[in-house]
Kinemage of the C-alpha trace (Angstrom):
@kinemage 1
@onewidth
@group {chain A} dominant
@subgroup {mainchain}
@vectorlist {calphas} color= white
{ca unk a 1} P -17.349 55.552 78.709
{ca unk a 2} L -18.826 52.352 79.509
{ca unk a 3} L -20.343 52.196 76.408
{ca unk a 4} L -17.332 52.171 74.492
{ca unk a 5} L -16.533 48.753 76.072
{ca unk a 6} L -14.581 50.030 79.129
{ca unk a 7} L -15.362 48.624 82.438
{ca unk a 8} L -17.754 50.058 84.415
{ca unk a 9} L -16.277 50.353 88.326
{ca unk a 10} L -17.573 52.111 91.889
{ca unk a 11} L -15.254 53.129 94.060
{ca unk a 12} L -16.353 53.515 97.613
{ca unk a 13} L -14.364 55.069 100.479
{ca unk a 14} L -14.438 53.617 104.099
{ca unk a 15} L -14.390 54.817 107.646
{ca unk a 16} L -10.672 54.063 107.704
{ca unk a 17} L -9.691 55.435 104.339
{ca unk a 18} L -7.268 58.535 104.336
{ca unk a 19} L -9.141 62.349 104.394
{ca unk a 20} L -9.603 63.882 100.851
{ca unk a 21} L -6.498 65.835 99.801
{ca unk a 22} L -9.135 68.913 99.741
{ca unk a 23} L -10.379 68.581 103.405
{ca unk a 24} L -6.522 67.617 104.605
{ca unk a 25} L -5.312 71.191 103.081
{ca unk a 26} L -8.543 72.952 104.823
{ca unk a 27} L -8.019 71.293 107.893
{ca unk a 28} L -3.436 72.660 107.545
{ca unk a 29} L -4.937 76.083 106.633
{ca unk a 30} L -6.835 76.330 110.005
{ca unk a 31} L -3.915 74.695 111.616
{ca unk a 32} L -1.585 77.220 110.182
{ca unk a 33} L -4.048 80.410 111.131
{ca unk a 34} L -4.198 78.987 114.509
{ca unk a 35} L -0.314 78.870 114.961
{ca unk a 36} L 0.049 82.320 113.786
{ca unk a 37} L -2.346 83.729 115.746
{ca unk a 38} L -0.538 82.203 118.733
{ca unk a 39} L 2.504 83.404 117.432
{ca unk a 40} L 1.497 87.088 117.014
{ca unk a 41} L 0.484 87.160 120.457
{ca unk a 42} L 3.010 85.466 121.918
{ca unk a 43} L 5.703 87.868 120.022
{ca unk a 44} L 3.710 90.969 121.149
{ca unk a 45} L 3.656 89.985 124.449
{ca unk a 46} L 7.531 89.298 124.671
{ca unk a 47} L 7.584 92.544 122.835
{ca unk a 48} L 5.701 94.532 125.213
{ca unk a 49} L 6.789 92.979 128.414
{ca unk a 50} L 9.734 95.213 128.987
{ca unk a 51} L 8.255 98.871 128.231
{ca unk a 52} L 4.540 97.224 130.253
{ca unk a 53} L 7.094 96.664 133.483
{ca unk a 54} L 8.675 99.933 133.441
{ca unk a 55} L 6.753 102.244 132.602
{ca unk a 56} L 3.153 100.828 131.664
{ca unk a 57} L 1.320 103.964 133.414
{ca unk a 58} L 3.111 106.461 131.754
{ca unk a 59} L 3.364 105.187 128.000
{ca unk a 60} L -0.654 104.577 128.492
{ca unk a 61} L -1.033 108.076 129.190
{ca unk a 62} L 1.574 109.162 127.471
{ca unk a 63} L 2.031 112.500 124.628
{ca unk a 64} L 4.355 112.535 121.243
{ca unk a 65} L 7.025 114.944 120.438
{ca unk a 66} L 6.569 113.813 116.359
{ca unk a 67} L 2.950 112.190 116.707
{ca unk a 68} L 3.885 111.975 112.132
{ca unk a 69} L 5.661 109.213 112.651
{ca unk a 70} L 2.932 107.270 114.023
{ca unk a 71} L 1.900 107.809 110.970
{ca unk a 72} L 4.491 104.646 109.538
{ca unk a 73} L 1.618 102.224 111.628
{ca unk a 74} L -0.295 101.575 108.386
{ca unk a 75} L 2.961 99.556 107.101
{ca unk a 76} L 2.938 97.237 109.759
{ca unk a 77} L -0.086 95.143 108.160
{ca unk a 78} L 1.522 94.862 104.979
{ca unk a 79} L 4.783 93.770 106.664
{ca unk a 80} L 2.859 91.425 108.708
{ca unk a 81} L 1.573 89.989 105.690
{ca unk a 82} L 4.461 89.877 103.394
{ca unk a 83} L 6.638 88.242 106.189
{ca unk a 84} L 3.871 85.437 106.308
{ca unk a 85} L 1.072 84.103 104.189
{ca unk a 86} L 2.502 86.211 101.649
{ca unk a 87} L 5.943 84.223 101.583
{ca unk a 88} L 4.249 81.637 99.471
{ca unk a 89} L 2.970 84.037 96.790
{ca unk a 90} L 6.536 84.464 95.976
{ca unk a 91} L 7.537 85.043 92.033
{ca unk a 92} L 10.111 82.487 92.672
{ca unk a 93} L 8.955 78.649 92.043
{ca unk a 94} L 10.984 75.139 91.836
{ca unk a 95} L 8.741 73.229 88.879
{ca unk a 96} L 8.261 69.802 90.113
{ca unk a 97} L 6.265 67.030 88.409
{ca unk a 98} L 4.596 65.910 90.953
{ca unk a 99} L 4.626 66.756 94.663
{ca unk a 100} L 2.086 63.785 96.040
{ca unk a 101} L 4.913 62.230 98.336
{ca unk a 102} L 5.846 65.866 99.481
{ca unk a 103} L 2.283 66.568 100.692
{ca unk a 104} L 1.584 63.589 102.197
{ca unk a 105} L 4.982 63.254 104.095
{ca unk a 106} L 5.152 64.196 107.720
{ca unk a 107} L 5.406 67.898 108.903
{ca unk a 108} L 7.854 68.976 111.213
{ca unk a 109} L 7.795 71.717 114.140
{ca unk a 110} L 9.917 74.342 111.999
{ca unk a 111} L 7.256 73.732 109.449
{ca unk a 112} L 4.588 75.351 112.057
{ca unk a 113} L 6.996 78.172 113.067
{ca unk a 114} L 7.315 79.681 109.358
{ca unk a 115} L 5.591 82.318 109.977
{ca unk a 116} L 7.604 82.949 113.562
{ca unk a 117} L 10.251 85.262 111.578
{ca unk a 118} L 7.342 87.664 109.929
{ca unk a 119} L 6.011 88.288 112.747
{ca unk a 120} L 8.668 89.709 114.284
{ca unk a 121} L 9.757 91.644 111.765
{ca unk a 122} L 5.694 93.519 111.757
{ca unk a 123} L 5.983 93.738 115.781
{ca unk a 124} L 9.228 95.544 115.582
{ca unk a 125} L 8.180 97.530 112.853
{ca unk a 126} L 5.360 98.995 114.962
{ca unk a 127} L 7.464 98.795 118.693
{ca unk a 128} L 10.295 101.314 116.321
{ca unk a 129} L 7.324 103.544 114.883
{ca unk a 130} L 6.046 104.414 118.308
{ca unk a 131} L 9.388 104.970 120.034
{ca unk a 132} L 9.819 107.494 116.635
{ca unk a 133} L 7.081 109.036 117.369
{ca unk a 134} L 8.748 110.061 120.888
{ca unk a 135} L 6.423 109.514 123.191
{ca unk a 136} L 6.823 112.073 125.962
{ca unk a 137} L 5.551 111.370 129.977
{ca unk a 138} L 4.993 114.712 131.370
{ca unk a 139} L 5.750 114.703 135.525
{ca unk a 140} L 2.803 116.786 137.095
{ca unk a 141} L 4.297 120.054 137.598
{ca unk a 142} L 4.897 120.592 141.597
{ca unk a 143} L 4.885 124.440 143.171
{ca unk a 144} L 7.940 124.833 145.059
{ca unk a 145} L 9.003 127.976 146.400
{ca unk a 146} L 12.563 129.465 146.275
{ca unk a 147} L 14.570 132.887 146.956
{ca unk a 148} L 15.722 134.476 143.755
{ca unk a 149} L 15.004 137.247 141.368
{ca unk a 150} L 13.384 138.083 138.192
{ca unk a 151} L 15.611 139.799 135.277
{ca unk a 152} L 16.139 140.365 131.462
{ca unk a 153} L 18.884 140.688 130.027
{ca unk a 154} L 18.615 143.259 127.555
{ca unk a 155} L 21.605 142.795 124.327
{ca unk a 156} L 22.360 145.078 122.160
{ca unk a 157} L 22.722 143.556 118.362
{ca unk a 158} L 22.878 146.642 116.588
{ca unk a 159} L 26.324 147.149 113.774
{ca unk a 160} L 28.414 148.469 116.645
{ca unk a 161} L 29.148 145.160 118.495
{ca unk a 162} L 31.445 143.913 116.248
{ca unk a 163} L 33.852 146.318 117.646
{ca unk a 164} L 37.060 143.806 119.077
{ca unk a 165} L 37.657 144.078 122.783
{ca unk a 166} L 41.054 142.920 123.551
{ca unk a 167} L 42.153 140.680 126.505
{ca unk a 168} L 39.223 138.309 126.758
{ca unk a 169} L 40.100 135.655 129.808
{ca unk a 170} L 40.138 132.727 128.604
{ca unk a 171} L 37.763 130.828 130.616
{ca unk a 172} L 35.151 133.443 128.656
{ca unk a 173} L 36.737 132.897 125.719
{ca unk a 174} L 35.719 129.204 125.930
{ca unk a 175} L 32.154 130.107 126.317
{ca unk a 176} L 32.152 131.955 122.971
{ca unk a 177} L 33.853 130.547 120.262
{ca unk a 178} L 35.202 132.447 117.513
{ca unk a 179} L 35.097 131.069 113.808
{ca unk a 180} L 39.105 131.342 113.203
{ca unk a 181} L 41.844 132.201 116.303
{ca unk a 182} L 43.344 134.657 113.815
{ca unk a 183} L 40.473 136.532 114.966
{ca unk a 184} L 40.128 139.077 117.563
{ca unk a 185} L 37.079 138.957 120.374
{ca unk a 186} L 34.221 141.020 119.233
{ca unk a 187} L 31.951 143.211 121.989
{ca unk a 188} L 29.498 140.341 120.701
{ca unk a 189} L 31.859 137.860 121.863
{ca unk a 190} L 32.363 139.289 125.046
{ca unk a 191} L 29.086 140.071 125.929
{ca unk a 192} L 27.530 136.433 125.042
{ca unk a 193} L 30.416 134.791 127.200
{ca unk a 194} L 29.946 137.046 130.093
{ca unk a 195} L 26.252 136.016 130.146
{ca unk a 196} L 26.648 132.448 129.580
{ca unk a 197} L 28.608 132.881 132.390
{ca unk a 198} L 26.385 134.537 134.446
{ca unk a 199} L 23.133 132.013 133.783
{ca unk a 200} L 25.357 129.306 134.390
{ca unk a 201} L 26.158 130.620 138.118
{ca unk a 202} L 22.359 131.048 138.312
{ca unk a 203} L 20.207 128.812 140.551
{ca unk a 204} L 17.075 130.215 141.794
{ca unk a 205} L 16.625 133.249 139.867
{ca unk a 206} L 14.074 133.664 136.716
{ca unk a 207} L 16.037 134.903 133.869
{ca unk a 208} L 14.723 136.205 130.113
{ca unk a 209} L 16.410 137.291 127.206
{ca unk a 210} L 15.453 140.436 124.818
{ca unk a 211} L 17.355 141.156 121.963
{ca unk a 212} L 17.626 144.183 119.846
{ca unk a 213} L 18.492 146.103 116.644
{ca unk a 214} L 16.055 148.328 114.867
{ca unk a 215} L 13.632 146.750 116.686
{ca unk a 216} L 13.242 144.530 119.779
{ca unk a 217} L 12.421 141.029 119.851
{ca unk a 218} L 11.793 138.334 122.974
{ca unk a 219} L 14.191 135.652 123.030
{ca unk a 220} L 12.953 133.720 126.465
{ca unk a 221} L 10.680 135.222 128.752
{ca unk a 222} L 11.859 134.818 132.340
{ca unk a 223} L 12.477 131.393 132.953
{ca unk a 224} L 14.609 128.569 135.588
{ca unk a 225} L 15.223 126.233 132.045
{ca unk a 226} L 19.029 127.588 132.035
{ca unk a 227} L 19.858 125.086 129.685
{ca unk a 228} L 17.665 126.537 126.779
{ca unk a 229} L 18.704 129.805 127.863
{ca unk a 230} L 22.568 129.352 127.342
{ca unk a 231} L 21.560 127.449 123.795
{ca unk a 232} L 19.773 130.595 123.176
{ca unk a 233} L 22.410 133.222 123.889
{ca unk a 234} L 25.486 131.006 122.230
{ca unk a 235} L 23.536 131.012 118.737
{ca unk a 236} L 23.151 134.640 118.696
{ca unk a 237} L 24.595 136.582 115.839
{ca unk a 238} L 24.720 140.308 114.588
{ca unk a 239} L 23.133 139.460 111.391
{ca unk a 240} L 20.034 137.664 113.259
{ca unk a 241} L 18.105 140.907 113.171
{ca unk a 242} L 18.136 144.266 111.229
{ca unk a 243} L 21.260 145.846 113.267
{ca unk a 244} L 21.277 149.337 111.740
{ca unk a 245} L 19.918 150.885 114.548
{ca unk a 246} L 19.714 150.741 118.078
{ca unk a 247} L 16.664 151.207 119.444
{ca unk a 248} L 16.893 151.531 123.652
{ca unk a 249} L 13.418 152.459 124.230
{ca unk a 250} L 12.306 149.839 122.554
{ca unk a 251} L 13.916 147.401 124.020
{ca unk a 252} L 13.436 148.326 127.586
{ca unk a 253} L 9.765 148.352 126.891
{ca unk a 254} L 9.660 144.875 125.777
{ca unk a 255} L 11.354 143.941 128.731
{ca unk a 256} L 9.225 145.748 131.261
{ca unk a 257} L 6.177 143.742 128.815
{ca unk a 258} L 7.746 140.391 130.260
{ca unk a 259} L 8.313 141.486 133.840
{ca unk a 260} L 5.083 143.186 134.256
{ca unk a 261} L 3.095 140.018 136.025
{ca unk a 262} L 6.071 139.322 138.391
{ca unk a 263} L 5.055 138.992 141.666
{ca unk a 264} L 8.656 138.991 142.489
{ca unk a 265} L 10.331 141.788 145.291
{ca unk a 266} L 13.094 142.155 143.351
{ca unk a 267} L 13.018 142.775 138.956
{ca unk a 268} L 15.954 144.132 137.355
{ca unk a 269} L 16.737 144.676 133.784
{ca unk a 270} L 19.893 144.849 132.625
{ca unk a 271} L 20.589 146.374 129.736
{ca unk a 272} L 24.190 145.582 127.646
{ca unk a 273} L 24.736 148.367 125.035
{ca unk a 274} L 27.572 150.069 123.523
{ca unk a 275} L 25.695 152.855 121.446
{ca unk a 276} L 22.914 155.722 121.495
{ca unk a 277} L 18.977 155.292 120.810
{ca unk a 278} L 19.020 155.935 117.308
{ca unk a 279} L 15.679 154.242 116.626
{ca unk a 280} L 12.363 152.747 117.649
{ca unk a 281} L 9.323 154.242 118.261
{ca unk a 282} L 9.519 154.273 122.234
{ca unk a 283} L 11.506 156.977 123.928
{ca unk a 284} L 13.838 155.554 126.339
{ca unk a 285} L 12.486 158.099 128.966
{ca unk a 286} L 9.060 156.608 128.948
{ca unk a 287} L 10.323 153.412 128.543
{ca unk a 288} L 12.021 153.802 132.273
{ca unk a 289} L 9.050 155.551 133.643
{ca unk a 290} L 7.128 152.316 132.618
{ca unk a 291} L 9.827 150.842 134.979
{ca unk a 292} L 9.325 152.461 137.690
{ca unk a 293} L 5.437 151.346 137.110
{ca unk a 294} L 6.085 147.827 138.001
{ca unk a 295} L 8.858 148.756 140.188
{ca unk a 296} L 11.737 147.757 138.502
{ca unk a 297} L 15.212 148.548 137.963
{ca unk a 298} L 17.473 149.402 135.065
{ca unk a 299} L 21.152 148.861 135.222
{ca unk a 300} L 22.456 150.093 131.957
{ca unk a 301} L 25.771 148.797 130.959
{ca unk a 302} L 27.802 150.331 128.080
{ca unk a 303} L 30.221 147.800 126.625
{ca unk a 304} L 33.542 150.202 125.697
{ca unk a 305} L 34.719 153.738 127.244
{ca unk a 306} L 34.612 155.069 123.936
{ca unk a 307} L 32.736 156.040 120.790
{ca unk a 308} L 36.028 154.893 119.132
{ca unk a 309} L 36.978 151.810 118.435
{ca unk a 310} L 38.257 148.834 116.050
{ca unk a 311} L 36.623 146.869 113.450
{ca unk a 312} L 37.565 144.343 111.523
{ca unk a 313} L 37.758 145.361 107.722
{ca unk a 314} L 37.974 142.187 105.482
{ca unk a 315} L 41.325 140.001 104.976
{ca unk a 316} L 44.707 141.246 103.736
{ca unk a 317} L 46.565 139.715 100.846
{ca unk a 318} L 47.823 137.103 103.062
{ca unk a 319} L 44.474 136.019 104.634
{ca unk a 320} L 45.288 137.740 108.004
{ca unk a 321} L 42.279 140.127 109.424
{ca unk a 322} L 42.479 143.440 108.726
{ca unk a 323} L 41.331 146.384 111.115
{ca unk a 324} L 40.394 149.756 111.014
{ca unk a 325} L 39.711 152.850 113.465
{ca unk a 326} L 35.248 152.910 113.450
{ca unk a 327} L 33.450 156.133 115.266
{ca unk a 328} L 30.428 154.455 117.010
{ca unk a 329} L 28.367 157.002 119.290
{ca unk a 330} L 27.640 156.957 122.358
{ca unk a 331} L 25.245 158.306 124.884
{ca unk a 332} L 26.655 158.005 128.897
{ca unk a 333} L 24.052 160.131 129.833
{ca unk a 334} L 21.215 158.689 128.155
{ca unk a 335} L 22.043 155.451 130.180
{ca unk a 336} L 22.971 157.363 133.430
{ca unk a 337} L 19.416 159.238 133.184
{ca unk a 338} L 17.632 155.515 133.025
{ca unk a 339} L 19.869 154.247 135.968
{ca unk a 340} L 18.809 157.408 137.723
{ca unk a 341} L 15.295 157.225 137.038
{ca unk a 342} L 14.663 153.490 137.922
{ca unk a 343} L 17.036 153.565 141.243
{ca unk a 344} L 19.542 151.489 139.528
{ca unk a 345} L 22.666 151.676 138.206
{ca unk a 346} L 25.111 152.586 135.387
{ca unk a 347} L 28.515 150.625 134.624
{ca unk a 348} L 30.916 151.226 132.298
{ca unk a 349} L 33.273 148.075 131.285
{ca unk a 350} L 35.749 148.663 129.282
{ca unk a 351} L 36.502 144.682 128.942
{ca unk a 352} L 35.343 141.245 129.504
{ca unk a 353} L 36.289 141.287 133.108
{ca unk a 354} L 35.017 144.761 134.208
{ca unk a 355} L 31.571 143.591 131.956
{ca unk a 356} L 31.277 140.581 134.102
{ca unk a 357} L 32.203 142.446 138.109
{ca unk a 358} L 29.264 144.353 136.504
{ca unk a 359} L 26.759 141.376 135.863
{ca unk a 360} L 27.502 140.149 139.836
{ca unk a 361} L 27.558 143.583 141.089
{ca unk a 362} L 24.027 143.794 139.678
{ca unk a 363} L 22.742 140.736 141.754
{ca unk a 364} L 24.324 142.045 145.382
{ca unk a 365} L 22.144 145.166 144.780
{ca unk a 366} L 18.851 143.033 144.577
{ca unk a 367} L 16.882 142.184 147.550
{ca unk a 368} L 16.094 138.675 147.020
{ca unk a 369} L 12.231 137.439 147.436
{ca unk a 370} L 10.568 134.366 147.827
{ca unk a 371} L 8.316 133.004 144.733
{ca unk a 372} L 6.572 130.147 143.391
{ca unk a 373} L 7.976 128.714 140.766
{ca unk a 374} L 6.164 125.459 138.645
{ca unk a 375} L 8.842 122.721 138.200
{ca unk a 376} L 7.461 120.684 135.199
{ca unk a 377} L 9.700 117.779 133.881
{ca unk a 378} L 9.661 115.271 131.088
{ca unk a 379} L 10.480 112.037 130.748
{ca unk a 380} L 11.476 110.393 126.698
{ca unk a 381} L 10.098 106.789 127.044
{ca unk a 382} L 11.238 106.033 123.596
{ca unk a 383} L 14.285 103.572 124.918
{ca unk a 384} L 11.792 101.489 126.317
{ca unk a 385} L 10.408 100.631 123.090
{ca unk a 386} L 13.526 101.278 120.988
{ca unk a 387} L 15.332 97.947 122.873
{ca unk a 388} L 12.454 95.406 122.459
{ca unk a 389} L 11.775 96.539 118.905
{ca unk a 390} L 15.866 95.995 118.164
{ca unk a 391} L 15.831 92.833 120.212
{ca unk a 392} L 13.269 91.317 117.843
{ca unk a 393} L 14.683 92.281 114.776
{ca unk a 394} L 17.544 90.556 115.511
{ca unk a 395} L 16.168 87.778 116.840
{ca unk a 396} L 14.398 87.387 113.320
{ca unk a 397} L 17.486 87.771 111.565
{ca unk a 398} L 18.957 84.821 113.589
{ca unk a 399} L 15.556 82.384 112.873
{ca unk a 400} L 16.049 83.414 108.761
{ca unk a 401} L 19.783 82.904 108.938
{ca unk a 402} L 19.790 79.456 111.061
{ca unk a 403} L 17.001 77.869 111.792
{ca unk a 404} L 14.093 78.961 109.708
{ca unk a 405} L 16.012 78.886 106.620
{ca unk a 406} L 13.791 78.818 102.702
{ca unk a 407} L 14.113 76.946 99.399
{ca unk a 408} L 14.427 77.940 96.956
């Protein structure tokens, strides 16, 4: 250009001079790095603080109940990164002509903590996955030794129990809820209360459950976790399994299958049934002689007096239950014979209240024995990273609403 008559001129920079608007931005991007590096572990400590005093050990060695949700970790990058640098690759954008006096004004502190409100957001992202993921600190489990017993409770679930027994106390009838009052107490009914009631009263004995139909199934082998056990028994229903037979020798085989490594004195099985073995492929005969194998007992209760008895037959015109007269056999001596055969014994209850004199009945027969029994517990740590995790969210809201505020 010089030779088009313009002025020829040097400009030279001095020691004193202001740094190059290139080096001054390299020199705020290091700056800014540094702060939020010292931000994300400042946050994580405050985040971890609370769960690290409480219960450090055991979330270190801890195990998870839904290990997927861990799963939601690979978001926490992306959050971290939105909620920061990315902030500034937002779409939206204030046109200015020039910003020269903007960049070379002063920068405040909230300038530096921009980034503060992102990383929050990623650190409670990731405390809220974890505690998801429910981690789980197992106690070592410690051998104690108790008196009690070992049983099954053996429960009919054939057609037949939805025969109505009348006259249900109502203390039972609280422990087995009917779908409608209009309705009548079912043999069902009766029979779930009355054990619900009886694991309840339970303390040191082992107790499984063993349902059965046309076929037998395991519900619980014997255990002291009498909370799953009543969860178990209140869901049962009569169309759970096939209930067009009943098949006693079945199901007393399946029981005698759970009690058979017992090292307990005393094993009972008691059996609740208001029908005859009409099916299976195990004769009730051998099915007490397997009993007597590992010396145990069978206390056969029939639920009813009779092979007679009421059913409910649909709704009327007026929505009111309808009932009719039902023939359901019965075998006394088939149950008598298993009583006989295993030293044990054979009720009849002919309602709720004789069924249950039956259940304790049952217990002052048994000899009580000492056993050992493995107490494991668990321990949900979640909380402890559910409150932090909340904490910081909130906190973030509060920087974006009042003091960290953007424009545009």
């Amino acid at each position: 250009m010089s030779g088009q008559g313009f002025p020829h001129r040097t400009i030279t920079t001095h020691p004193s001079d202001p740094v190059p608007r290139s080096a001054a931005q390299g020199l705020r991007r290091w700056q800014r790095w540094l702060v939020l590096f010292a931000l994300t572990v400042l946050v994580m400590a405050l985040g971890l603080a609370y769960p690290a005093a409480l219960r450090g050990p055991e979330l270190l060695g801890c195990t998870f109940e839904e290990p997927w949700f861990l799963l939601g970790l690979v978001l926490v990058p992306f959050v971290f990164y939105r909620g920061t640098l990315g902030e500034d690759a937002r779409n939206v954008r204030l046109r200015l002509g020039t910003i020269g006096a903007v960049a070379s004004g002063p920068l405040g502190r909230r300038v530096w903590l921009r980034d503060a409100p992102g990383v929050l957001r990623a650190v409670a992202l990731a405390l809220l996955v974890v505690a998801m993921a429910r981690p789980l600190n197992s106690v070592v489990p410690q051998s104690a030794s108790d008196e009690g017993i070992d049983a099954v409770l053996v429960l009919d679930l054939s057609g037949s129990m939805r025969a109505v027994v009348d006259n249900l106390p109502d203390d039972l009838a609280q422990l087995a809820p009917r779908a409608s009052r209009q309705l009548r107490p079912t043999r069902l009914d009766a029979a779930k209360a009355v054990m619900r009631d009886f694991i309840s009263r339970r303390k040191t004995d082992r107790i499984g459950v063993v349902v059965f139909g046309t076929a037998a199934y395991v519900v619980s082998p014997p255990t002291l976790d009498y909370h799953l056990l009543d969860g178990l028994v209140s869901r049962m229903r009569l169309d759970l399994i096939d209930g067009n037979g009943t098949a006693i020798g079945d199901a007393l085989g399946v029981a005698v299958a759970r009690l058979r490594r017992s090292n307990a004195r005393s094993k009972a099985i008691i059996l609740l049934t208001d029908g005859d073995n009409n099916s299976g492929n195990l004769d009730p005969s051998y099915a007490a002689h397997l009993a007597n194998v590992i010396d145990a007992k069978v206390y056969p209760i029939q639920i009813g007096d009779g092979d007679v008895a009421e059913v409910q037959d649909g709704f009327d015109l007026f929505g009111q239950p309808r009932y009719r007269q039902h023939r359901f056999p019965v075998n006394p001596e088939l149950l008598k014979s298993i009583a006989n055969d295993t030293s044990g014994q054979m009720y009849i209850a002919a309602d709720a209240d004789a069924l249950r004199r039956s259940f304790h009945d049952v217990l002052d027969r048994l000899e009580k024995t000492k056993f050992e029994a493995n107490v494991a517990t668990f321990e949900d740590l979640y909380r402890f990273l559910l409150l932090p995790g909340v904490l910081l969210l909130a906190l973030d809201a509060l920087l974006r609403s009042l003091v960290l505020r953007r424009f545009p």
